[in-house]
Biopython code that builds the backbone (N, CA, C, O; Angstrom):
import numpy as np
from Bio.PDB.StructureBuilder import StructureBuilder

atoms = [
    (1, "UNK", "N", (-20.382, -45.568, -35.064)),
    (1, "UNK", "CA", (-20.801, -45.264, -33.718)),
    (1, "UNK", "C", (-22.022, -44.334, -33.803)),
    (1, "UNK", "O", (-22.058, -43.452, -34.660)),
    (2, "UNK", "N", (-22.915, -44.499, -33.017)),
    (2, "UNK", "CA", (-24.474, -43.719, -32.917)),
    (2, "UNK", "C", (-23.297, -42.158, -32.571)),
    (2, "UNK", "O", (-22.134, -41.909, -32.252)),
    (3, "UNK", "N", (-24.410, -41.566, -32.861)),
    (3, "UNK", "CA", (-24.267, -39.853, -32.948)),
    (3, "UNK", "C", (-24.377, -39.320, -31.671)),
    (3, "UNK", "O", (-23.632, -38.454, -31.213)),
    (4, "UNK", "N", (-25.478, -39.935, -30.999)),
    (4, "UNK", "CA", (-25.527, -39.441, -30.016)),
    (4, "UNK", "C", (-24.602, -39.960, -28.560)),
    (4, "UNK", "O", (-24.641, -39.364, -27.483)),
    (5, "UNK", "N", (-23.842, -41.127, -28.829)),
    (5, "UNK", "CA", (-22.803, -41.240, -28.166)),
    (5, "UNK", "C", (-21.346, -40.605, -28.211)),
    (5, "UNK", "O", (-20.569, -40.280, -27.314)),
    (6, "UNK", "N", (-21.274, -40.556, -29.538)),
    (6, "UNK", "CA", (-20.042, -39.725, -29.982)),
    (6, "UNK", "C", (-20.239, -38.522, -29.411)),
    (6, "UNK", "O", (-19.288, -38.040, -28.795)),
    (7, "UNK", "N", (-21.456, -37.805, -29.484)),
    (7, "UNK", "CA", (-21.721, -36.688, -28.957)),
    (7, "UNK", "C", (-21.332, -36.337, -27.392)),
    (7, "UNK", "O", (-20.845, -35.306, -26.928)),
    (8, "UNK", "N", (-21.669, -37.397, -26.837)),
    (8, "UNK", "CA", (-21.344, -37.700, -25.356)),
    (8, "UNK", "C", (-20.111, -38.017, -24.613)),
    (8, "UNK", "O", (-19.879, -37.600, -23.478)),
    (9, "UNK", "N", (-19.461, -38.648, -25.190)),
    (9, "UNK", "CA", (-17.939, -38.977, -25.578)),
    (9, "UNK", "C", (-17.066, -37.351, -25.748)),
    (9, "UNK", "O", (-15.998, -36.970, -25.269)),
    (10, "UNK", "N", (-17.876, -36.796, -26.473)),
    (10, "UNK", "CA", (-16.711, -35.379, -27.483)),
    (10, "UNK", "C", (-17.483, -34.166, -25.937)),
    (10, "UNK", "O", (-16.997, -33.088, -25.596)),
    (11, "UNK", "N", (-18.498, -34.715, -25.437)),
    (11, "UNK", "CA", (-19.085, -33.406, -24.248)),
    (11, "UNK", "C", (-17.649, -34.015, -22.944)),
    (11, "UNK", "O", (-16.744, -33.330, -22.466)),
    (12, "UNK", "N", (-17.872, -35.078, -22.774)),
    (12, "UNK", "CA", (-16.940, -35.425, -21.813)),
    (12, "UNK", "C", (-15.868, -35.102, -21.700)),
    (12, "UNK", "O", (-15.342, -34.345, -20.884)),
    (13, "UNK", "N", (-15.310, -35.886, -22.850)),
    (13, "UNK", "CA", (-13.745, -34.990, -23.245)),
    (13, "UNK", "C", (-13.712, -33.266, -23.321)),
    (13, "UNK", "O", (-12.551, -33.023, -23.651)),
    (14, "UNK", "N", (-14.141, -32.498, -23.231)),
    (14, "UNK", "CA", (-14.153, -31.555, -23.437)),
    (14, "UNK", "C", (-14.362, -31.084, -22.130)),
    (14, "UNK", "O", (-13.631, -30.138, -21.836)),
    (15, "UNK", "N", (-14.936, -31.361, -21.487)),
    (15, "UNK", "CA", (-15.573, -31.283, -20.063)),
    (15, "UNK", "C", (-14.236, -31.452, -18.706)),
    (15, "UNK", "O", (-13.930, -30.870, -17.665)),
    (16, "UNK", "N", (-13.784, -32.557, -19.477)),
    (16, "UNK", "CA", (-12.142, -33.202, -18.904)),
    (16, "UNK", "C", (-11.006, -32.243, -19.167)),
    (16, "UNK", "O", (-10.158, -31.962, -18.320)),
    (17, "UNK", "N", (-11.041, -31.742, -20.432)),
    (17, "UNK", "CA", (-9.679, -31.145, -20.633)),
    (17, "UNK", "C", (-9.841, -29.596, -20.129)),
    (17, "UNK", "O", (-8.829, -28.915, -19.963)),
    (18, "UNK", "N", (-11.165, -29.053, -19.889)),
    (18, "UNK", "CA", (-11.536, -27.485, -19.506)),
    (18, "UNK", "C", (-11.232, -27.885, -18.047)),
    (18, "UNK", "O", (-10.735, -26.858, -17.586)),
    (19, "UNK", "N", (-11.254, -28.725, -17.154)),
    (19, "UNK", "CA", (-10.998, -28.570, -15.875)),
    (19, "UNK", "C", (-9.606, -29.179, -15.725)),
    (19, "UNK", "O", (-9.241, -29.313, -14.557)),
    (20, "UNK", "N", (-8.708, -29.597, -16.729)),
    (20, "UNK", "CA", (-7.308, -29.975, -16.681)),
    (20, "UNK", "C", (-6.698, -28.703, -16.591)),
    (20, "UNK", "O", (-5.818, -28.352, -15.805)),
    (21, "UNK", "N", (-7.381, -27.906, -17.675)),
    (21, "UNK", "CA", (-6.611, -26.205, -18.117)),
    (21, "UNK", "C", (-6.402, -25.602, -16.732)),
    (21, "UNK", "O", (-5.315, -25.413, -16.186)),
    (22, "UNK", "N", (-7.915, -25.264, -16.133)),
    (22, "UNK", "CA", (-8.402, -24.670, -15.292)),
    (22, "UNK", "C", (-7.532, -24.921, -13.993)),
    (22, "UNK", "O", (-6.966, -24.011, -13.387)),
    (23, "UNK", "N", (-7.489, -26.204, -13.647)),
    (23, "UNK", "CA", (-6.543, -26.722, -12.430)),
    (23, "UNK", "C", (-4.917, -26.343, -12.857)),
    (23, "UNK", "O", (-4.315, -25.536, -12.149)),
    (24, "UNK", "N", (-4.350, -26.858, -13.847)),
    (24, "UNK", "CA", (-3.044, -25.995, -14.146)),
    (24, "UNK", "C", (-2.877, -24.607, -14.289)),
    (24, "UNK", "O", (-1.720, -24.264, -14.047)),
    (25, "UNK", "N", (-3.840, -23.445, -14.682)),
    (25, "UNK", "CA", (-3.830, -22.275, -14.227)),
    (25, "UNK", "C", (-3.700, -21.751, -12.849)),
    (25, "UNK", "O", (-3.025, -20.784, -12.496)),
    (26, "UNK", "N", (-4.664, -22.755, -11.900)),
    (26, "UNK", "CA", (-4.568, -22.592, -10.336)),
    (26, "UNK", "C", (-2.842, -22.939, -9.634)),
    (26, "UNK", "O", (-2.209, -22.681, -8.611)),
    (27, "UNK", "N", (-2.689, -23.512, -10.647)),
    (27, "UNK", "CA", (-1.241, -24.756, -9.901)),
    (27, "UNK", "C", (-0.153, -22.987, -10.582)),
    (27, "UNK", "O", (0.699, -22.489, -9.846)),
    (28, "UNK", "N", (-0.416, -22.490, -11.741)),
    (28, "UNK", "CA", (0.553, -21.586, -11.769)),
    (28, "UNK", "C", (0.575, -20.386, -11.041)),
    (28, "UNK", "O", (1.516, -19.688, -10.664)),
    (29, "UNK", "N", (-0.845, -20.259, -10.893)),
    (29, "UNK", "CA", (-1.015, -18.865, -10.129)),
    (29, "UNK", "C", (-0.577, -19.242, -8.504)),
    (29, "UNK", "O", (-0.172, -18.276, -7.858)),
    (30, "UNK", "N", (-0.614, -20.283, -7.946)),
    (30, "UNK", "CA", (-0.115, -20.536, -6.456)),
    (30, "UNK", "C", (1.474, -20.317, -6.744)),
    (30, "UNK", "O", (2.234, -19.615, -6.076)),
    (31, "UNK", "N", (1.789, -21.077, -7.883)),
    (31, "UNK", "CA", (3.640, -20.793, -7.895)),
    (31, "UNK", "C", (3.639, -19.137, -8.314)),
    (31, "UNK", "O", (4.610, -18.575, -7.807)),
    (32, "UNK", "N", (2.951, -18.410, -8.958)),
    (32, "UNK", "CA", (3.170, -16.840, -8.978)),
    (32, "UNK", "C", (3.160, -16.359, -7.409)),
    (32, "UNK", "O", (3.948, -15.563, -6.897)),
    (33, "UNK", "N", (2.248, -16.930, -6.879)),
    (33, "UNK", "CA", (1.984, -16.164, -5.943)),
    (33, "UNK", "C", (2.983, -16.312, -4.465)),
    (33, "UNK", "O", (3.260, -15.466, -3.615)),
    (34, "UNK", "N", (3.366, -17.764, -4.586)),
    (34, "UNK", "CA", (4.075, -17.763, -3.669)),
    (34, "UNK", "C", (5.880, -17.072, -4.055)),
    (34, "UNK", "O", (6.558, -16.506, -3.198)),
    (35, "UNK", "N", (6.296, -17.288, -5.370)),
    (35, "UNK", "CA", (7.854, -16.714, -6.007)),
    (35, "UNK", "C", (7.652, -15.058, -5.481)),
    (35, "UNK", "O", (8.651, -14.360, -5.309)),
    (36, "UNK", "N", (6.274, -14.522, -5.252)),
    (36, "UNK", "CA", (6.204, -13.132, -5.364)),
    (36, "UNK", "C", (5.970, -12.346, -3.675)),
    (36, "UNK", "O", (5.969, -11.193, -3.242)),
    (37, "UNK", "N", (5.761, -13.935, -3.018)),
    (37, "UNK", "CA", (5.645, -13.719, -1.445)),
    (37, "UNK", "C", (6.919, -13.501, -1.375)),
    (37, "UNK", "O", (7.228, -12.331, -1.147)),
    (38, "UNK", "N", (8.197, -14.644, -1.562)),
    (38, "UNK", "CA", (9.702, -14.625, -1.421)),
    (38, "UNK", "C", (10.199, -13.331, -1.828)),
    (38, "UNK", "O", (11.004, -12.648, -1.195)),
    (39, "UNK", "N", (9.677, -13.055, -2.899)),
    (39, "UNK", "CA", (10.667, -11.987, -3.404)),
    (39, "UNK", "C", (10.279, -10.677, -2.560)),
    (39, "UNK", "O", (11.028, -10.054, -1.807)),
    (40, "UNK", "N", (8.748, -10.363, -2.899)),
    (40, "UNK", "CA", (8.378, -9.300, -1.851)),
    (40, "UNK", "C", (7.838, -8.387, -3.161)),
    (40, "UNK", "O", (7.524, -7.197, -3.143)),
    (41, "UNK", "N", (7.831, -9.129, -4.071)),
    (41, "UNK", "CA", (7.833, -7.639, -4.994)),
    (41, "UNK", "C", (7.160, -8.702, -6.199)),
    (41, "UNK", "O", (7.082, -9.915, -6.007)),
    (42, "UNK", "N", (6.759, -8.121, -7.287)),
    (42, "UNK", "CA", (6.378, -8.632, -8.731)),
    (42, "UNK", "C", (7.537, -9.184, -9.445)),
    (42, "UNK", "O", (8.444, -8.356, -9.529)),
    (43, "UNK", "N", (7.773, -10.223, -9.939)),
    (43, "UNK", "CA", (9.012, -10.673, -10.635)),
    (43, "UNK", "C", (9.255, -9.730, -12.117)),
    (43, "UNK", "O", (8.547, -9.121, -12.919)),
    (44, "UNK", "N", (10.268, -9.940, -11.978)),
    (44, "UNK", "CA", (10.545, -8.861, -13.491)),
    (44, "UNK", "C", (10.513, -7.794, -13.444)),
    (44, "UNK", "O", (10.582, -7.047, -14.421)),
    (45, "UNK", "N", (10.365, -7.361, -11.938)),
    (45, "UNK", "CA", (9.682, -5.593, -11.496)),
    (45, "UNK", "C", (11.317, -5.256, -11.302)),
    (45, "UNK", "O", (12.071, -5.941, -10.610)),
    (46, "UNK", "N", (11.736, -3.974, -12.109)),
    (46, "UNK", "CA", (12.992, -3.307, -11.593)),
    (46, "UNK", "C", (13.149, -3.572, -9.714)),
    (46, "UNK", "O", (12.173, -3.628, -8.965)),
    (47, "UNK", "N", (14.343, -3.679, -9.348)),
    (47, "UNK", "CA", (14.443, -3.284, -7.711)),
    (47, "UNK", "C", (13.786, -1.931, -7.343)),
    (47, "UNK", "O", (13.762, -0.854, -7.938)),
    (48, "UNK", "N", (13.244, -2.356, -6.125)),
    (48, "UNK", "CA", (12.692, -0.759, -5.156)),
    (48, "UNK", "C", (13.785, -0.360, -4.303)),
    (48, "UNK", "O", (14.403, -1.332, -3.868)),
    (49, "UNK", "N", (14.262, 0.874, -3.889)),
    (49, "UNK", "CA", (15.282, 1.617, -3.141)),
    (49, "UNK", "C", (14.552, 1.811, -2.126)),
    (49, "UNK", "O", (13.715, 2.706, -2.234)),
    (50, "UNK", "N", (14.597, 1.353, -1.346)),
    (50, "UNK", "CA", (13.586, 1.889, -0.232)),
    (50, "UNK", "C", (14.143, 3.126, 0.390)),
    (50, "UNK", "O", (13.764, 3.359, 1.538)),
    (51, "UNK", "N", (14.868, 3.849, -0.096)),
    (51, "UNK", "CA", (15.512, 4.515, 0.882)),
    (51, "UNK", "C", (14.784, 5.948, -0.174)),
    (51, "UNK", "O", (14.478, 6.956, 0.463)),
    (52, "UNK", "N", (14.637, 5.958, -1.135)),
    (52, "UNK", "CA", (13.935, 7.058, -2.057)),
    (52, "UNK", "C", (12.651, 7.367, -1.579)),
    (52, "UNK", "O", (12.191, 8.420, -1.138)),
    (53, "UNK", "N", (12.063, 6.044, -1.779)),
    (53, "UNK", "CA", (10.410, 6.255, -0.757)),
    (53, "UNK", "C", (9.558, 7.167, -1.954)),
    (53, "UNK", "O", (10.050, 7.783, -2.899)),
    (54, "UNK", "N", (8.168, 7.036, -1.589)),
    (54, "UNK", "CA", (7.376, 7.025, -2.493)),
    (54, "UNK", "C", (7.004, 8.686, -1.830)),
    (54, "UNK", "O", (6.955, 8.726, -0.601)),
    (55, "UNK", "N", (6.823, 9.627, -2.362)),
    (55, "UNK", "CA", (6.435, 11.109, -2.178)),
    (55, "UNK", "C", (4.761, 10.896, -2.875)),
    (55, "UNK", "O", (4.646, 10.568, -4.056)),
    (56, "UNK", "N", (3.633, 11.109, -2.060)),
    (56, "UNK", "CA", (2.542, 11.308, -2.749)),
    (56, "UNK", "C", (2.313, 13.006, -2.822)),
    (56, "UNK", "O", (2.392, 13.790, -1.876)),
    (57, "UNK", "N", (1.964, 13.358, -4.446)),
    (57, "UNK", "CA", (1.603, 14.630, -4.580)),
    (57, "UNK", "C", (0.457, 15.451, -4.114)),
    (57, "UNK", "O", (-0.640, 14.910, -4.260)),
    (58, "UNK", "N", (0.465, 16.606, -3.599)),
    (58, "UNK", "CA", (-0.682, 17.275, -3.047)),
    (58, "UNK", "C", (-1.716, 17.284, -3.983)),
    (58, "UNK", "O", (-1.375, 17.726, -5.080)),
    (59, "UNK", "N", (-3.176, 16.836, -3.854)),
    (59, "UNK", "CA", (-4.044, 17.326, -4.768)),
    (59, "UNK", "C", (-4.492, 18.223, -4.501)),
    (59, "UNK", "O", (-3.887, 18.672, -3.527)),
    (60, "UNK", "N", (-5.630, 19.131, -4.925)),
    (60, "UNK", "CA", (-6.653, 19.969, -4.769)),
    (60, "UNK", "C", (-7.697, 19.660, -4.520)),
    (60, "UNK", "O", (-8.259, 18.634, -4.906)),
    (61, "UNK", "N", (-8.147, 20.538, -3.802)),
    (61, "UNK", "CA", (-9.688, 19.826, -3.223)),
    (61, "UNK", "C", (-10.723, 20.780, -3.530)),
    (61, "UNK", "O", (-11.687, 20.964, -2.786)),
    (62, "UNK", "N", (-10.524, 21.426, -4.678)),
    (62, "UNK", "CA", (-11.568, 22.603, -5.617)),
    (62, "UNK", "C", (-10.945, 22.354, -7.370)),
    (62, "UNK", "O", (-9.831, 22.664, -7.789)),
    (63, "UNK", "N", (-11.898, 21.809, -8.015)),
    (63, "UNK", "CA", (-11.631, 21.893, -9.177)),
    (63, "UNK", "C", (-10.754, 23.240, -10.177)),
    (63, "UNK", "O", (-10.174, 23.021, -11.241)),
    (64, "UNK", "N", (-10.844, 24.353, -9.620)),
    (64, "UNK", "CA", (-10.233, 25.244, -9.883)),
    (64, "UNK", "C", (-8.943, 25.082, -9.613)),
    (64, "UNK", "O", (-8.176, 25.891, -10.134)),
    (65, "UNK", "N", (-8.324, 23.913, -8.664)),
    (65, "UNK", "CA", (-6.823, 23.648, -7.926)),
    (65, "UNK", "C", (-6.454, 24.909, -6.988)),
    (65, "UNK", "O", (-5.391, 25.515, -7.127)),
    (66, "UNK", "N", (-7.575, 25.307, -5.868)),
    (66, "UNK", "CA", (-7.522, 25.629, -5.065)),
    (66, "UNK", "C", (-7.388, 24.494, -3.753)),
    (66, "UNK", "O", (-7.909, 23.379, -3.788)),
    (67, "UNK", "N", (-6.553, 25.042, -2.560)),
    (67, "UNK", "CA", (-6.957, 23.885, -1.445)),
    (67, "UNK", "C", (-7.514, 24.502, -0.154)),
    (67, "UNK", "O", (-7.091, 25.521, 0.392)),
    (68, "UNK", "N", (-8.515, 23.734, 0.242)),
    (68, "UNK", "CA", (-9.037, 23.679, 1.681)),
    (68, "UNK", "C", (-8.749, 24.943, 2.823)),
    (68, "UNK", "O", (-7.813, 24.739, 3.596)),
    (69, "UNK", "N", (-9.174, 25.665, 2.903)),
    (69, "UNK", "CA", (-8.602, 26.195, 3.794)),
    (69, "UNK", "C", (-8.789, 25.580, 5.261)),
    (69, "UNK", "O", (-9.611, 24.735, 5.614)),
    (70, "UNK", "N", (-7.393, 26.502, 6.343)),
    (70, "UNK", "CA", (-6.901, 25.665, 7.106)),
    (70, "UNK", "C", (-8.602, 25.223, 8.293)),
    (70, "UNK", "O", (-9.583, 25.965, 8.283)),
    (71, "UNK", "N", (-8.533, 24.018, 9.095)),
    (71, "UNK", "CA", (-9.582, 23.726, 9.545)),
    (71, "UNK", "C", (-9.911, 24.585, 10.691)),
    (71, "UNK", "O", (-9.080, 24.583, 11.600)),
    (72, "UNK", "N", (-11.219, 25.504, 10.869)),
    (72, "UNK", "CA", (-11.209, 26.152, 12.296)),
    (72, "UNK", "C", (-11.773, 24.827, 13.528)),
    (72, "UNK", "O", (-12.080, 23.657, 13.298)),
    (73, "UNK", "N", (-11.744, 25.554, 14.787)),
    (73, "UNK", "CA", (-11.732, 24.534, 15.807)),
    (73, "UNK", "C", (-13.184, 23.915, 15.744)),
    (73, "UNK", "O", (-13.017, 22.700, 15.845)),
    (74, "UNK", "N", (-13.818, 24.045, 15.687)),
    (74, "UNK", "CA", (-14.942, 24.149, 15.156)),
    (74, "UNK", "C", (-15.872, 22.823, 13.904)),
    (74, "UNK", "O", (-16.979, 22.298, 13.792)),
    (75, "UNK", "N", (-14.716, 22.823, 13.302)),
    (75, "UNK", "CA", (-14.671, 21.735, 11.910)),
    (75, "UNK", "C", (-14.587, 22.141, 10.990)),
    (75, "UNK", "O", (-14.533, 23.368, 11.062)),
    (76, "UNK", "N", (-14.521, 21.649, 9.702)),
    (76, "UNK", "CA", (-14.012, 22.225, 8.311)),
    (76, "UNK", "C", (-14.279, 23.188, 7.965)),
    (76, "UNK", "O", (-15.380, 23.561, 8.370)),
    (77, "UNK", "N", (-13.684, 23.951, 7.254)),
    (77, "UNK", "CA", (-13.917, 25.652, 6.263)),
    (77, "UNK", "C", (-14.283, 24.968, 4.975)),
    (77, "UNK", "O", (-13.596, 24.207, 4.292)),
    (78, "UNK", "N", (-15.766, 25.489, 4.749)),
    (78, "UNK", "CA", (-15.799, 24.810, 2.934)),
    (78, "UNK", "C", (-15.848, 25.955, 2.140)),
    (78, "UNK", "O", (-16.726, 26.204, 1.313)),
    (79, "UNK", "N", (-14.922, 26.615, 2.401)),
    (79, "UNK", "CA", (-14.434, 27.642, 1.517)),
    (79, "UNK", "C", (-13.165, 28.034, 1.176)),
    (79, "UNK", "O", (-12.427, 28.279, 2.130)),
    (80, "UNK", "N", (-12.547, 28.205, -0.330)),
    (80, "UNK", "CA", (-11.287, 27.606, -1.050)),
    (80, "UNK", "C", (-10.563, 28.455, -0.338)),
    (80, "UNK", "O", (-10.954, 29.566, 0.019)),
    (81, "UNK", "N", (-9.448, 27.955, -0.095)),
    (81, "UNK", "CA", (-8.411, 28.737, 0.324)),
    (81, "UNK", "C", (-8.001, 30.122, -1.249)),
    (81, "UNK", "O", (-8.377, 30.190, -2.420)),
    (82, "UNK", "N", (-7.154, 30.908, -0.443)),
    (82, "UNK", "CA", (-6.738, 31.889, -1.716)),
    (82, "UNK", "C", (-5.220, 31.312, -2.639)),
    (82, "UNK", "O", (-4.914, 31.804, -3.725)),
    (83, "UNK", "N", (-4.772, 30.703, -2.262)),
    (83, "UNK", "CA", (-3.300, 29.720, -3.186)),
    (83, "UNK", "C", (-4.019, 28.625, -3.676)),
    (83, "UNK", "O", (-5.009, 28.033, -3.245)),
    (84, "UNK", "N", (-3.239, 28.462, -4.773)),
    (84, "UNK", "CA", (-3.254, 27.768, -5.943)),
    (84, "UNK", "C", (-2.484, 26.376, -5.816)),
    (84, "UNK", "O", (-1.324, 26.407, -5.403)),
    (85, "UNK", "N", (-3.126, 25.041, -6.183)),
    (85, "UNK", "CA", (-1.995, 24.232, -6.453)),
    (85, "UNK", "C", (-1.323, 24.714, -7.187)),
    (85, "UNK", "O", (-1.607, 25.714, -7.846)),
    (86, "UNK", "N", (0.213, 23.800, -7.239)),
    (86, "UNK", "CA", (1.154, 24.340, -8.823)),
    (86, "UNK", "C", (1.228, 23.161, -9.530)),
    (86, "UNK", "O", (1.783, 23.133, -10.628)),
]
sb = StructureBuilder()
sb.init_structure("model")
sb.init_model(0)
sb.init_chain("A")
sb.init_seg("    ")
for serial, (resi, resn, name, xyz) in enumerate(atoms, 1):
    if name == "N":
        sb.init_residue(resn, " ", resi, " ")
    sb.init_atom(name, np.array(xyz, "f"), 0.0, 1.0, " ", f" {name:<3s}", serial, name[0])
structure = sb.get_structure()
């Protein structure tokens, strides 16, 4: 067989099986995505308690882990409060 058909032949095929992959990746990620609508959550993810609830921690808003002092009526104080995060 000429070279340059084989060549053409082996681009095709190759061309064929990268958009076979590609479409069965799509076909799994719709079944991820929909098993994870049902569930509500990531599969394999421990259960959530909803009743514990998520506590977000105070940050600091001065690199030193000072915070904000309180706002006058006026608009913000940009000067650190005297307490410390802990």
């Amino acid at each position: 067989m000429h070279p340059e058909f084989l060549r053409e032949m082996t681009d095709q095929r190759s061309r064929e099986m990268r958009a076979r992959a590609h479409q069965a990746r799509l076909a799994r990620l719709a079944r991820l995505a929909s098993v994870v609508s049902r569930r509500g959550r990531h599969p394999g993810a421990a259960p959530v308690d909803e009743a514990d609830g998520f506590v977000i921690p105070v940050i600091p808003d001065y690199v030193d882990g000072s915070f904000r002092a309180e706002v006058a009526a006026g608009g913000a104080s940009q000067e650190p409060a005297a307490h410390r995060a802990a």
